[in-house]
PLY file of the C-alpha trace (Angstrom):
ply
format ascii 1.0
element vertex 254
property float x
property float y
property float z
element edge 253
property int vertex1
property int vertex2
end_header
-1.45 -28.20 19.44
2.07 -27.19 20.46
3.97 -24.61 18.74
6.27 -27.56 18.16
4.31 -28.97 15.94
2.36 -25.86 14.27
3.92 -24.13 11.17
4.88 -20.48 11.42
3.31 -18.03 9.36
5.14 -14.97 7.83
3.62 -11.93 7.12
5.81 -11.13 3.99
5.18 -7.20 2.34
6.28 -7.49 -1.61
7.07 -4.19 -2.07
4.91 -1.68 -4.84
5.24 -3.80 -7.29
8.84 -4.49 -8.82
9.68 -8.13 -8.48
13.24 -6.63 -7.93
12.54 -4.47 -5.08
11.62 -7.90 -3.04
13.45 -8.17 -0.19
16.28 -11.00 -0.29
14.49 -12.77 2.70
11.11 -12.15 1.04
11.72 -14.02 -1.98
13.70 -16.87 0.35
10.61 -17.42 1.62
8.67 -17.35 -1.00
11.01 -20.19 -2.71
10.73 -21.92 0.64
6.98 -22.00 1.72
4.88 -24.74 1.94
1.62 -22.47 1.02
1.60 -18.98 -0.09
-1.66 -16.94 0.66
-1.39 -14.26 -1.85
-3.54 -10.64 -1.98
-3.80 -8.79 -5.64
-1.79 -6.38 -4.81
1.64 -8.16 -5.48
2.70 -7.87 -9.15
2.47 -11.07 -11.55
5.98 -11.79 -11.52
6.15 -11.76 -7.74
3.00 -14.46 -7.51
4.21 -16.42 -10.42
7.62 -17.11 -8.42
5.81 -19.74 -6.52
4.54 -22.47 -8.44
0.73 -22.55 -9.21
-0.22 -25.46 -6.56
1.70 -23.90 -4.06
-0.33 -20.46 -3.40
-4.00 -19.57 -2.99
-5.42 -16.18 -4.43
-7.17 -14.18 -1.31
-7.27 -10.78 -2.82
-9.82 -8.40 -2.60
-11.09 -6.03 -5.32
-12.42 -2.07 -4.65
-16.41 -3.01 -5.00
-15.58 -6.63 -6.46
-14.93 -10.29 -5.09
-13.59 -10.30 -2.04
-12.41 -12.96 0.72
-13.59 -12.14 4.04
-11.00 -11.00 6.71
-12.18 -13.32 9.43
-12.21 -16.51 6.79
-8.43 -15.39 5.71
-7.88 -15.20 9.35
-9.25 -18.76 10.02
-7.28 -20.20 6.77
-3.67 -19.12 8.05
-4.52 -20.92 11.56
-5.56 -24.08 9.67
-2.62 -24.08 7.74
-0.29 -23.89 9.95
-2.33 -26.37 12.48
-1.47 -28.46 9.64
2.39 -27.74 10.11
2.78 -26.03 7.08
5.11 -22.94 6.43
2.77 -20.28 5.60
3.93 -17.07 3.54
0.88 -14.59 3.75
2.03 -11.99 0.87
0.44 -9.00 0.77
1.51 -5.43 -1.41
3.41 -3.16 0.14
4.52 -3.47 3.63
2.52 -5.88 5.83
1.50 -3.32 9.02
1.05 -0.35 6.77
-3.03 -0.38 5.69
-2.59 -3.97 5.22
-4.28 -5.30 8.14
-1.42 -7.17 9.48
-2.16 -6.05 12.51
-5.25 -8.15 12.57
-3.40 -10.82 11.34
-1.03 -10.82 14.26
-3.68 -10.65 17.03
-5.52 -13.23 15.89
-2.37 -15.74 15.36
-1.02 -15.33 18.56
-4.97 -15.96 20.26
-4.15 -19.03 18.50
-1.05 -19.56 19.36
0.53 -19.86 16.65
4.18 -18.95 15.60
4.21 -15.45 13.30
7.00 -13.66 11.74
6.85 -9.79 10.24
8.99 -9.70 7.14
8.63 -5.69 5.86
8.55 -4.39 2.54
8.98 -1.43 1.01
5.59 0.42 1.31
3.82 2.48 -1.78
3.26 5.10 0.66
7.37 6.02 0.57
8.34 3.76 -2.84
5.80 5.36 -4.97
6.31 8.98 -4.76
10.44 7.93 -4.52
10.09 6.08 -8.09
7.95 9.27 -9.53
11.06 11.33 -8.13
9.01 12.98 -5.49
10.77 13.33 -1.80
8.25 13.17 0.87
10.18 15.55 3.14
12.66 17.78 2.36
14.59 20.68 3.91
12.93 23.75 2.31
9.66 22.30 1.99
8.41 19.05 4.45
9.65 18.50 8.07
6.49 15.82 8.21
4.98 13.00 6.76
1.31 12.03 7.37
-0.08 8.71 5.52
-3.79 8.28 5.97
-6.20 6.07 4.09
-9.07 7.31 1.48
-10.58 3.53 2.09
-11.25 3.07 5.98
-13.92 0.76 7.64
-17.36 1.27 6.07
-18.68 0.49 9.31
-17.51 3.08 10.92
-20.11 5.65 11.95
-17.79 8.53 10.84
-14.38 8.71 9.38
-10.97 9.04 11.59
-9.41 10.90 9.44
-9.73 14.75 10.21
-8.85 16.87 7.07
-8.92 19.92 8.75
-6.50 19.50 11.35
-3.97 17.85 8.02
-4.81 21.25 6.42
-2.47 23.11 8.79
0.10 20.56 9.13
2.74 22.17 6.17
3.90 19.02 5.82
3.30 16.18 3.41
0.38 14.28 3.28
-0.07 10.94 1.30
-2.83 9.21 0.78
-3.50 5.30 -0.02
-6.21 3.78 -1.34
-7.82 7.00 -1.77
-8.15 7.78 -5.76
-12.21 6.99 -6.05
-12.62 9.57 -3.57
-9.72 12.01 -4.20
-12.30 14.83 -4.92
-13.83 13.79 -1.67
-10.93 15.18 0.31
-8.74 17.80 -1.62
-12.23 19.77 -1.25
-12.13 19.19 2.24
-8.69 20.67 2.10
-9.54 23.40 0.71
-12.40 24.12 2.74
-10.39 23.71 5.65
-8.04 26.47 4.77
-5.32 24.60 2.46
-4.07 26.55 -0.43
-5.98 25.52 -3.81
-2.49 26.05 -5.76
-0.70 23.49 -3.14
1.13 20.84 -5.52
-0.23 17.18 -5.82
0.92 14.22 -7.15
-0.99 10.49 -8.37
1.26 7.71 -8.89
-0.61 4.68 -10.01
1.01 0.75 -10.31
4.15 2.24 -8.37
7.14 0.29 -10.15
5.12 -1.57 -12.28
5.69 -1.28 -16.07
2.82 0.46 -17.07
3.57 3.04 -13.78
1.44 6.28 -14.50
2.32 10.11 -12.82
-0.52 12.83 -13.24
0.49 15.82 -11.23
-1.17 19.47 -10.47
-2.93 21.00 -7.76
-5.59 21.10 -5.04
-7.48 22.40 -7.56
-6.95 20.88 -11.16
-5.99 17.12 -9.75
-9.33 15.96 -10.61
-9.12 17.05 -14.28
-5.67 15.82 -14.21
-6.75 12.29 -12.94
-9.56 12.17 -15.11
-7.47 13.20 -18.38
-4.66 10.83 -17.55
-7.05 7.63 -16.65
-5.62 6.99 -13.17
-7.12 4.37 -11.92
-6.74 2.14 -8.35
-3.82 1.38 -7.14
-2.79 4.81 -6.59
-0.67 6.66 -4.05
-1.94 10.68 -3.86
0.88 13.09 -2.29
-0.12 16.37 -1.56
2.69 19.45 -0.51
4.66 21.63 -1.93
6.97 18.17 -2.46
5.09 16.85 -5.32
6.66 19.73 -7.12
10.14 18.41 -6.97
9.36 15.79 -9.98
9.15 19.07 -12.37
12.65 19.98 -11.42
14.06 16.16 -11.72
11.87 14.90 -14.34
14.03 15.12 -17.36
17.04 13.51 -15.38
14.72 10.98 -13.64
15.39 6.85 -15.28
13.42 4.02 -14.23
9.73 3.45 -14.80
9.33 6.59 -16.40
0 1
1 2
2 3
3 4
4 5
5 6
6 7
7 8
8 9
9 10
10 11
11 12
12 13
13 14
14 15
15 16
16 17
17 18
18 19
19 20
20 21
21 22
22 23
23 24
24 25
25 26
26 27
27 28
28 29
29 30
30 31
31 32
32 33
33 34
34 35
35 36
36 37
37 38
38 39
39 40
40 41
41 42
42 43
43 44
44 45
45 46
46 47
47 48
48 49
49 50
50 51
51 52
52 53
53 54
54 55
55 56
56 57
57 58
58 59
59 60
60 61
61 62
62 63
63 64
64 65
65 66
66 67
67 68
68 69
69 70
70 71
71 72
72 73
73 74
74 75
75 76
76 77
77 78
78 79
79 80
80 81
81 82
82 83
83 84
84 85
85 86
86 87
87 88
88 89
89 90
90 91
91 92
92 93
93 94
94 95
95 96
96 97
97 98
98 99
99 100
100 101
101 102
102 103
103 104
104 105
105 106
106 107
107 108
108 109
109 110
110 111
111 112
112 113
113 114
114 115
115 116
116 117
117 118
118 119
119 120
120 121
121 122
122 123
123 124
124 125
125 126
126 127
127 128
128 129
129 130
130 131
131 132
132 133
133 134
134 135
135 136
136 137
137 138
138 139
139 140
140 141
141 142
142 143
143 144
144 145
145 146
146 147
147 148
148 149
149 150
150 151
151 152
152 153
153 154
154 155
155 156
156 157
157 158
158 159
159 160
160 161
161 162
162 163
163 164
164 165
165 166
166 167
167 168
168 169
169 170
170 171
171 172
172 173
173 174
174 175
175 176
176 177
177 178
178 179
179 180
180 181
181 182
182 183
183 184
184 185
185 186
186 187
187 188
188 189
189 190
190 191
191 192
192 193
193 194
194 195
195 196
196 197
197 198
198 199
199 200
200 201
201 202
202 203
203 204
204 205
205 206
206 207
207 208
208 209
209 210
210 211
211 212
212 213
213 214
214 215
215 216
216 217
217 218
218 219
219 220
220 221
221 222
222 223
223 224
224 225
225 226
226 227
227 228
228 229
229 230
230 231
231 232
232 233
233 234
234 235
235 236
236 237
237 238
238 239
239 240
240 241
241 242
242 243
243 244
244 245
245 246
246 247
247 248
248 249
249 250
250 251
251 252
252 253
């Protein structure tokens, strides 16, 4: 089939959660699509913006149901074989530990049309709605943003906590609040200071938004005494510390 005659499929980030903090040509598109292919990620008044027989729930759940990659994959090609407008919504920005990347590859193999549309990613957006900078001149030069939730197939993880140990920069971490004691031990270990600030921000922009804050050391306790829960962006440096200095000036979602 020509790509005359197949849809185009956008790869459309919402944002952390805010319906406001949509892009204009996000919600455009949303308003304008044919079929909307929808992860659980995006908050309820983002999905609900397209009508109910116009978008199809392919979320996945931490240990709960899930829709395989490869079948989502195979769903956006028959789509848009069928020459629909596809809008394939997904939290956050689409190439940021999203697997848009994925997505991309294995349109174009099919040749078929694609379009990135970016959104504001949790990784950035999160700590900036808890009034934490991720760099800053007396404190950050660098941001790193790994995942706490990588390929379980993997024979070993990618990420190497040591080497982040010595960066003196910020680090941030999505996806990564079931195994946060996992890796500020690790830290630690590695050489980091126990006292080094850290930050969880969970439902980023959302209503309910939730801050616990303290250190290498005492995060844990703090997590567990505050009930933070998945979806959660963890920022470790000395910039998590700013939101103490802001926090009685900081409106919002606070």
């Amino acid at each position: 089939m020509s790509a005359a005659t197949t849809g185009t499929v956008y790869l459309v980030g919402s944002g952390p959660g805010d319906p406001e903090l949509l892009t204009v040509k996000a919600r455009r598109l949303l308003e304008d699509a044919d079929l909307v292919m929808h992860d659980r990620l995006p908050g309820k008044e983002i999905i609900e913006l397209v009508p109910a027989d116009s978008r199809i729930d392919v979320g996945k759940r931490a240990h709960g149901d899930r829709t395989p990659q490869a079948e989502i994959n195979r769903r956006l090609v028959e789509h848009a074989q069928d020459g629909k407008t596809v809008v394939r919504l997904k939290g956050g920005d689409p190439t940021v530990f999203a697997r848009g990347g994925e997505e991309m590859t294995y349109l174009a193999a099919h040749d078929v049309p694609f379009e990135v549309v970016p959104g504001v990613t949790s990784a950035t957006g999160g700590p900036a709605v808890a009034g934490i900078p991720l760099t800053h001149r007396e404190f950050a030069s660098s941001v790193t943003i790994v995942t706490g939730h990588e390929d379980p197939s993997k024979s070993e993880s990618a990420v190497d906590w040591e080497c982040l140990a010595d960066t003196n920069g910020t680090i941030v971490v999505l996806m990564g609040v079931t195994r946060l004691e996992e890796y500020t031990t690790a830290l630690i270990e590695a050489g980091m200071d126990p006292e080094t600030p850290v930050a969880l921000v969970e439902r980023a922009s959302w209503t309910d938004q939730q801050v616990a804050t303290g250190t290498l050391e005492t995060i844990v306790e703090a997590r567990e005494s505050a009930g933070i829960e998945p979806p959660a962006v963890t920022v470790i440096g000395e910039v998590a510390g700013v939101r103490d200095d802001v926090l009685a000036w900081l409106e919002g979602y606070e």
